[in-house]
N, C-alpha and C positions, 0 to 999 in steps of 0.2 A: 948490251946492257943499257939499259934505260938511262936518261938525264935527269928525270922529275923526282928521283929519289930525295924521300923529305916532305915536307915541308911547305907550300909556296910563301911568297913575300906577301904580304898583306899588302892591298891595292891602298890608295891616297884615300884618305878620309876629304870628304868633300866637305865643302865650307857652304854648308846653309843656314839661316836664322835659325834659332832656340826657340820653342814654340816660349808664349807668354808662361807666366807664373798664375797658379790659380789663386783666386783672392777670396772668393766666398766659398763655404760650406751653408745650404741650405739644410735642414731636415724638418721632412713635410711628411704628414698623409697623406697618404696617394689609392684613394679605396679601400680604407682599411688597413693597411702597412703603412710600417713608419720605409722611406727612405732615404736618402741621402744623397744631394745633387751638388754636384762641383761646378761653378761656374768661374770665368776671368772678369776681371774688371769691369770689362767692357756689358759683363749677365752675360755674355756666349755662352752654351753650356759646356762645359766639356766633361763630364760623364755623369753617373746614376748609377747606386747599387743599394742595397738593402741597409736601412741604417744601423743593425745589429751586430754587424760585423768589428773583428776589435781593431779594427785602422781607424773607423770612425771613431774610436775612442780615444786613443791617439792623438792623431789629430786635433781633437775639441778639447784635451788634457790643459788646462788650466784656462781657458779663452771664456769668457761671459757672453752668452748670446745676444742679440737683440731678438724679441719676440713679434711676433709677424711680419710677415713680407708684403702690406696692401697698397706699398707708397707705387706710384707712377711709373720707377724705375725696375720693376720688377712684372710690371702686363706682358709684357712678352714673353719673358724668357720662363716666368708659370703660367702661361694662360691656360694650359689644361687641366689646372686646378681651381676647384672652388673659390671662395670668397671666406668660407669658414676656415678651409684648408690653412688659405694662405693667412688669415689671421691667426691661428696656433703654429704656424712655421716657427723654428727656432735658427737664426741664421748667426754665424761665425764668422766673422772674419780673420780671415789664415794671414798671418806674416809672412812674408818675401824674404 
């Protein structure tokens, strides 16, 4: 008869950093679609998905936007958007 009957032990959870917390919520036209871009503190982005979805509502549930995104700190991290884009951007900034 077998030993492995069961179960195994769950292995050690390893100890690595917790990625950062996201801090903005952008929502931009992007060609015609509205979407909605997660970036960190730092403008890293860390994802993009359609802004219609109901997380992004959610999310943005009671938070006042600031309207456009054309200040210096933001050339990078939308430079594949317009200039018009990024001035009807609507950006949030998400609580930690």
């Amino acid at each position: 008869m077998s030993q492995t009957f069961g179960m195994e032990t769950p292995s050690a959870h390893g100890l690595s950093a917790h990625r950062q917390p996201t801090r903005y919520l952008v929502v931009i036209d992007s060609g015609g679609s509205m979407v909605a871009r997660l970036f960190l503190a730092s403008r890293e982005p860390v994802a993009e998905f359609d802004a219609s979805v109901e997380e992004v509502t959610h999310m943005i549930d009671g938070l006042v936007p600031e309207t456009g995104a054309a200040g210096t700190e933001w050339d990078v991290a939308l430079q594949g958007h317009n200039p018009s884009e990024r001035a009807e951007a609507k950006v949030y900034t998400l609580s930690i």
